[in-house]
N, C-alpha and C positions, 0 to 999 in steps of 0.2 A: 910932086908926090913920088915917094921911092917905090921900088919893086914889091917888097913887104906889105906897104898899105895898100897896095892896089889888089894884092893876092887876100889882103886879109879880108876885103869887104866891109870894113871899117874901120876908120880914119881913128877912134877912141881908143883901137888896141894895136900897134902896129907891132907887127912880128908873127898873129894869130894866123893858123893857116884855115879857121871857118869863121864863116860869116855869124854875127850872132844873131839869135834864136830867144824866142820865147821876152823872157823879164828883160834880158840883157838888153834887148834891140830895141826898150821901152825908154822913156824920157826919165832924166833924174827924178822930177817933181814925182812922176808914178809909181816908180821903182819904190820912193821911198812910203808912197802912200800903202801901195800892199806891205811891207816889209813891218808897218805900223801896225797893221791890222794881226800878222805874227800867228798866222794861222787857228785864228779863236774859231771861226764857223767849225772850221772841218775836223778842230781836237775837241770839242763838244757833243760832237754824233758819237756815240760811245760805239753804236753797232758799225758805224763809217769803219772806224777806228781798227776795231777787232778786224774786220774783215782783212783790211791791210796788213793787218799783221800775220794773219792766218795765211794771206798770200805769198809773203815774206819766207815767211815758216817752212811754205812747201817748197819755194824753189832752193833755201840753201838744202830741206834734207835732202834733196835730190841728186844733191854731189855724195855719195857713201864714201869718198874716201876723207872729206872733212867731217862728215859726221863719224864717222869710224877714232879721227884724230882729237874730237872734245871728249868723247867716252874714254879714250886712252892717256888724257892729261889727265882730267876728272875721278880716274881708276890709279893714277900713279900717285896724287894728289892726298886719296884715302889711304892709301897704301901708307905713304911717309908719314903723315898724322897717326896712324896707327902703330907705327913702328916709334915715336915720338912720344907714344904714352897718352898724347889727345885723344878725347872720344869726342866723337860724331855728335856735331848739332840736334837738335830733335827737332822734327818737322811740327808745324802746327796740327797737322792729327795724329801725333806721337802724344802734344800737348794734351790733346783733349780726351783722349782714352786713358790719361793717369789720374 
């Protein structure tokens, strides 16, 4: 066994410098039984679902300097379209109040 696999902690990946973790360190036959299943339980909890997203949500606004940088592409974005003679999509309650 060379210096690589021995550091790697597993003979399936040599060159890796961590040991695998979680799915990876499961047997092919397993791997591929979850992988079948393709996460139907947990996209079916619709409240699961939101939650994680709302999770999501809060840790990228927490960076203000990306969030600062989609309002600024998003802002230059209207701007060109508007100088291009395009108007603005209409929101679905633009829709419904006409």
């Amino acid at each position: 066994m060379n210096q690589m696999q021995q550091s790697s902690g597993s003979s399936q990946n040599p060159g890796r410098s961590k040991s695998l973790r979680g799915l990876a360190s499961a047997d092919p036959a397993t791997r591929k039984a979850v992988a079948r299943k393709g996460g139907r339980a947990v996209s079916q909890n619709r409240q699961h679902m939101a939650e994680i997203g709302r999770k999501g949500g809060e840790v990228v606004s927490r960076d203000r300097n990306h969030m600062a940088s989609i309002g600024r592409k998003g802002g230059e974005a209207s701007q060109a379209a508007r100088q291009h003679g395009h108007q603005p999509e209409q929101t679905s309650r633009e829709n419904l109040t006409q």
